[in-house]
Residue frames as a rotation matrix with the C-alpha (Angstrom) as fourth column:
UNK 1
-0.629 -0.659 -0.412 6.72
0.665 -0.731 0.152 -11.97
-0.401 -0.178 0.899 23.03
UNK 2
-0.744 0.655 0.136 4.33
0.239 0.071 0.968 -10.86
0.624 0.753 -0.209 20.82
UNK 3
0.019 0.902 -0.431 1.64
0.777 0.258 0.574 -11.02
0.629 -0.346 -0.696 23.48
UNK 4
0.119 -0.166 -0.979 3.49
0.959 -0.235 0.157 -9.24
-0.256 -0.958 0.131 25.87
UNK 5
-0.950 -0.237 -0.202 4.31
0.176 -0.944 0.281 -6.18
-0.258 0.231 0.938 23.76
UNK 6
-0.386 0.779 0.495 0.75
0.305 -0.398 0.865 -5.96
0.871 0.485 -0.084 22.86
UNK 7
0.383 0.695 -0.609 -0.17
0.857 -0.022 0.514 -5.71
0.344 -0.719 -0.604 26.70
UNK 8
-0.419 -0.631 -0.653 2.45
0.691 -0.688 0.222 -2.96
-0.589 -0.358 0.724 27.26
UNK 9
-0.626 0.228 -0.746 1.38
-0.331 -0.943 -0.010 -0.37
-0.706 0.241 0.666 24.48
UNK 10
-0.935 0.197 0.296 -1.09
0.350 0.362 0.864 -1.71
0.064 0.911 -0.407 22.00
UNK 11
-0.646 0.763 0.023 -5.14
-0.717 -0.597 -0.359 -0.86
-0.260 -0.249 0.933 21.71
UNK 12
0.695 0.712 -0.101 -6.16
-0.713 0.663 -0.228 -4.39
-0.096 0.230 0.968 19.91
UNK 13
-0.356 -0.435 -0.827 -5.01
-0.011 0.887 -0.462 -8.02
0.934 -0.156 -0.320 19.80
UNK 14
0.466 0.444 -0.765 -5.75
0.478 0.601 0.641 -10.96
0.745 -0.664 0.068 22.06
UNK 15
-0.864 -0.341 -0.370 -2.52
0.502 -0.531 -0.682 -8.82
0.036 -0.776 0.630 24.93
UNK 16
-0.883 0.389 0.264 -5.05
-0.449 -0.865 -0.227 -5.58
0.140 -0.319 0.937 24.83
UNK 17
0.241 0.964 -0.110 -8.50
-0.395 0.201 0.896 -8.21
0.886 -0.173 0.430 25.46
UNK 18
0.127 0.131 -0.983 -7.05
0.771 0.610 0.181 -9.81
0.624 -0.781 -0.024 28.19
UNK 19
-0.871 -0.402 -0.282 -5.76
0.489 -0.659 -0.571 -6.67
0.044 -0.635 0.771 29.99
UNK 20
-0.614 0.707 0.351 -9.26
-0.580 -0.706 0.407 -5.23
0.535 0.046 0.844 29.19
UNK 21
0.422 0.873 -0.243 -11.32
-0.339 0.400 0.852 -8.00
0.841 -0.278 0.465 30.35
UNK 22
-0.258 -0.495 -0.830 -8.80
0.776 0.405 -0.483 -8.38
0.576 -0.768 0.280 33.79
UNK 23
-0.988 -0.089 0.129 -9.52
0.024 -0.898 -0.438 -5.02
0.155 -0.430 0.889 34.55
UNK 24
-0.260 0.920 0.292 -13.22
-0.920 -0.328 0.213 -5.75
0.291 -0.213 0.932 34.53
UNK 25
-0.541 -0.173 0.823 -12.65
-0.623 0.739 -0.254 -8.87
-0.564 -0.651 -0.508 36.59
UNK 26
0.644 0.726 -0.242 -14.10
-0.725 0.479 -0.494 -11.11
-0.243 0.494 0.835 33.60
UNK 27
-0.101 -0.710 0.697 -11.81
-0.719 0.536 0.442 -13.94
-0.687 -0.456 -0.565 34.60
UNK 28
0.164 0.513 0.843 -13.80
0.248 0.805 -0.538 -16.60
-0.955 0.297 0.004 32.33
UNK 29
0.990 0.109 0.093 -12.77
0.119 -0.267 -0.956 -14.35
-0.080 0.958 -0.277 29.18
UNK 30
0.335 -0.938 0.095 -9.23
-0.771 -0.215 0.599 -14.07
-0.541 -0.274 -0.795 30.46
UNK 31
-0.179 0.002 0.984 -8.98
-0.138 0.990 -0.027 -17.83
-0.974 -0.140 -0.177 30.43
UNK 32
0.770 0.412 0.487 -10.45
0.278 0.469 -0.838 -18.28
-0.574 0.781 0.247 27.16
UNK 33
0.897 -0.377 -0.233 -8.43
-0.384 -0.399 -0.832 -15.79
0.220 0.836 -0.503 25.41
UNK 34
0.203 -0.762 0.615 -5.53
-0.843 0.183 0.506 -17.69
-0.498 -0.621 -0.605 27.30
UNK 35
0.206 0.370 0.906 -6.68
0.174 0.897 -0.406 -20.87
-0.963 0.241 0.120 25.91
UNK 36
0.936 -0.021 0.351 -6.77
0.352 0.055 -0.935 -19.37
0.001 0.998 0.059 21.82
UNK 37
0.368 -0.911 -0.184 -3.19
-0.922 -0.333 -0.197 -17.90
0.118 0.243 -0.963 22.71
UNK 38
-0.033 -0.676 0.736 -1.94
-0.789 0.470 0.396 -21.40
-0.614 -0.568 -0.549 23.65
UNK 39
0.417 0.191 0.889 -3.54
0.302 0.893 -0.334 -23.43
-0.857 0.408 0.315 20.80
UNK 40
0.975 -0.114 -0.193 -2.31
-0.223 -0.417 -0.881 -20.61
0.019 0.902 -0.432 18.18
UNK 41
0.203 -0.974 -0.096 1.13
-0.954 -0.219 0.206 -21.24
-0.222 0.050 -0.974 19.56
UNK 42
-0.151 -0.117 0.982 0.79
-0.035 0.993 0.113 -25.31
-0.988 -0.017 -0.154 19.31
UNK 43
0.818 0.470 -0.333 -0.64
-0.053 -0.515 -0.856 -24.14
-0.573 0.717 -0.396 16.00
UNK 44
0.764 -0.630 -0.139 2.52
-0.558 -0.539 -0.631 -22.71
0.322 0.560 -0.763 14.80
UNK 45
-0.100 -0.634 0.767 5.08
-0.682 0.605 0.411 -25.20
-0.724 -0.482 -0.493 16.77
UNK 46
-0.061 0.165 0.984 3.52
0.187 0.971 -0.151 -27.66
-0.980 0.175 -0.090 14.73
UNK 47
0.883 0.375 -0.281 3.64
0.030 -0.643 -0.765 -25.66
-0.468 0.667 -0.580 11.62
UNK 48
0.506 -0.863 -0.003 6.71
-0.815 -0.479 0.327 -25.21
-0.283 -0.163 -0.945 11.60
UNK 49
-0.328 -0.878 0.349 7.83
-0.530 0.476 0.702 -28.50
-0.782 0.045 -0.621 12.10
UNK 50
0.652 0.646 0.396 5.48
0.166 0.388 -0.907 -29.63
-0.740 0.657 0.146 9.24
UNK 51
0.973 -0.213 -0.087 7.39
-0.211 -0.673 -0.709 -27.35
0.093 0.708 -0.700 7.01
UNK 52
-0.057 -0.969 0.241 11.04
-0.916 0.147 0.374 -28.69
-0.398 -0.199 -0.896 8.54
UNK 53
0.072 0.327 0.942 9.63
0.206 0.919 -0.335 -31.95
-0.976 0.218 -0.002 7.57
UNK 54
0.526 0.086 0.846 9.34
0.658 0.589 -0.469 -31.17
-0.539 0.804 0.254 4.04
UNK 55
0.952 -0.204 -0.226 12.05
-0.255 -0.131 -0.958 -29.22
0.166 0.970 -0.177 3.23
UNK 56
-0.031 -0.966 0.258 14.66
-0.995 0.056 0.089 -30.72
-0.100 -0.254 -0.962 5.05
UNK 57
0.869 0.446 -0.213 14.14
-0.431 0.895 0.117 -34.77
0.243 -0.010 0.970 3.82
UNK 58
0.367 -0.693 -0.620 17.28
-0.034 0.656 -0.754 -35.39
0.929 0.298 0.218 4.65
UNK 59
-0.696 -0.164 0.698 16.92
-0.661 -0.232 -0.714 -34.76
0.279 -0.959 0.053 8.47
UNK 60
0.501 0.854 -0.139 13.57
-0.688 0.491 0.535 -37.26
0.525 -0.172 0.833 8.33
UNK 61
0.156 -0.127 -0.980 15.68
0.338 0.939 -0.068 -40.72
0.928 -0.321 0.189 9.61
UNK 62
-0.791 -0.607 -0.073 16.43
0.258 -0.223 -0.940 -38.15
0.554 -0.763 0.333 12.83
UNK 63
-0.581 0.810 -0.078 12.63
-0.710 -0.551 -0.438 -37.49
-0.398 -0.199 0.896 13.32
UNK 64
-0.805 0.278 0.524 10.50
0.324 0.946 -0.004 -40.46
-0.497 0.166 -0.852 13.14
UNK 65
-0.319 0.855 0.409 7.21
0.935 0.212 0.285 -38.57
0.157 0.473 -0.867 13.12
UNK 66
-0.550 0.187 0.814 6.30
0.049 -0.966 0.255 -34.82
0.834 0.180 0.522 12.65
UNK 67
0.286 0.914 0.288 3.63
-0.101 -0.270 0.957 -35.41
0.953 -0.303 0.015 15.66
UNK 68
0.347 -0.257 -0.902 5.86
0.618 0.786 0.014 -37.01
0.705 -0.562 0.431 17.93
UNK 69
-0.193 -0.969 0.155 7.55
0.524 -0.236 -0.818 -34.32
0.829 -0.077 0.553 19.29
């Protein structure tokens, strides 16, 4: 969501590089900046559940393994 409201009115962030570098057909920089938006979000997914992991210990026996998911 995040991404998308930067492409709508923003001037910086990874939304306003891709809309710049689509507009100058630099497909290969699209992609990339695709690529650091999709690991920041695995990133944080996995954050998260790091952080459910240790403060909820009493949900562990429902969650085998923090990576698994």
């Amino acid at each position: 969501a995040a991404v998308i409201a930067e492409w709508l009115g923003s001037n910086r962030g990874l939304g306003y590089y891709m809309t710049l570098q689509q507009k100058q057909f630099a497909i290969d920089r699209v992609l990339a900046a695709v690529l650091v938006i999709c690991l920041l979000s695995l990133l944080l997914v996995k954050l998260i559940d790091l952080l459910e992991y240790l403060m909820v210990p009493w949900n562990r026996k429902n969650s085998s393994q923090i990576w698994e998911n």
